[in-house]
C-alpha positions as CSV (number, residue, x, y, z in Angstrom):
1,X,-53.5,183.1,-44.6
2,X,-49.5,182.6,-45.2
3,X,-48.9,184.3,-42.0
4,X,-50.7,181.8,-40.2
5,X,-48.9,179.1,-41.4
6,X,-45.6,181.0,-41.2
7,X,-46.6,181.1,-37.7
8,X,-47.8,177.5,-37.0
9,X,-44.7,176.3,-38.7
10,X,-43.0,178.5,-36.1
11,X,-44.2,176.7,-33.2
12,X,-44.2,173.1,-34.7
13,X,-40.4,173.8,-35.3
14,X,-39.9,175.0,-31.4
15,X,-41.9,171.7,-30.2
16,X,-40.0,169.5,-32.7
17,X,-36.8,170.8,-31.4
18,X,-37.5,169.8,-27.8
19,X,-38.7,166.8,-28.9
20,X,-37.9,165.0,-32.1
21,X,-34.9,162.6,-32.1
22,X,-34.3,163.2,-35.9
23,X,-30.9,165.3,-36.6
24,X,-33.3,168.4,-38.3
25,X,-31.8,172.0,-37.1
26,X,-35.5,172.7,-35.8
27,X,-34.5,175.7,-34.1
28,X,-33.1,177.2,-37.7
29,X,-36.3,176.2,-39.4
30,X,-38.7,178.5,-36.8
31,X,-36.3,181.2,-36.7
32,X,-36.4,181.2,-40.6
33,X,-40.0,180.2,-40.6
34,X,-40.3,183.6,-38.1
35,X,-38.4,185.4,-40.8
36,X,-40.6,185.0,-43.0
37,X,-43.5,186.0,-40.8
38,X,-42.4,189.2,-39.9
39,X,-41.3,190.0,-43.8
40,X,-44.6,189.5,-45.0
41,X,-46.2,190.8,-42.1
42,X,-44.7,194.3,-43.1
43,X,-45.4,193.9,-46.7
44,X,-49.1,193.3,-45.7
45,X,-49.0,196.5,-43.4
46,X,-47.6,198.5,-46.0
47,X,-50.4,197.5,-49.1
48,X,-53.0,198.2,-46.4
49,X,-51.8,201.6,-45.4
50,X,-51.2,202.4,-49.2
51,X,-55.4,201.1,-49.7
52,X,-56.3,203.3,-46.8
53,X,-53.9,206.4,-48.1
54,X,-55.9,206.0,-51.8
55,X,-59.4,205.6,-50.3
56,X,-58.8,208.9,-48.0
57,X,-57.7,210.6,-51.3
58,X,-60.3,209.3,-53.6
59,X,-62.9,210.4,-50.6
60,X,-61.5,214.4,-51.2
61,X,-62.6,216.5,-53.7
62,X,-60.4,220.3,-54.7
63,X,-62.8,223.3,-54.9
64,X,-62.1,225.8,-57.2
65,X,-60.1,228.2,-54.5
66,X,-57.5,225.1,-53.5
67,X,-59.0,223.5,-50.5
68,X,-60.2,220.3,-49.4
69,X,-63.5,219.1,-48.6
70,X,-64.7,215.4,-47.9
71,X,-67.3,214.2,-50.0
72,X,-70.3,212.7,-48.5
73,X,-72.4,209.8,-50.0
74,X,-75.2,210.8,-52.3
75,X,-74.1,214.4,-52.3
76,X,-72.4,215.4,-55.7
77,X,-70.1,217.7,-54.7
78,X,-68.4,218.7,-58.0
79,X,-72.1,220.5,-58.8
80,X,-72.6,224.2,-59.0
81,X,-75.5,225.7,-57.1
């Protein structure tokens, strides 16, 4: 939700610029206002890729000669036959 407002206050500060009459330094207010868009836009990125990187680990189970297999749902892998 912040990066929509980040965003909208963006373009309000672009439109303001062209037409307010107020001395405001619009134009530094969006490019902050984009600043801060883009910095939380990568911090956003980065938690989801770290979700994605724990789920795709947490979906693995080791055997007992070192590889990998994917666990499946309702199938309890860790069992012995």
């Amino acid at each position: 939700m912040a990066l929509v407002f980040y965003m909208g206050q963006t373009l309000w500060a672009i439109v303001s610029a062209s037409e307010a009459s107020l001395p405001f330094g619009y134009l530094e207010y969006a490019l902050q206002r984009l600043d801060q868009y883009y910095y939380l836009k990568a911090l956003l990125l980065e938690e989801v890729e770290a979700a994605n990187n724990s789920a795709a680990d947490d979906a693995l189970v080791v055997s007992k000669g070192g590889s990998a297999y994917p666990i499946e749902a309702g199938n309890d892998a860790c069992e012995e036959s």
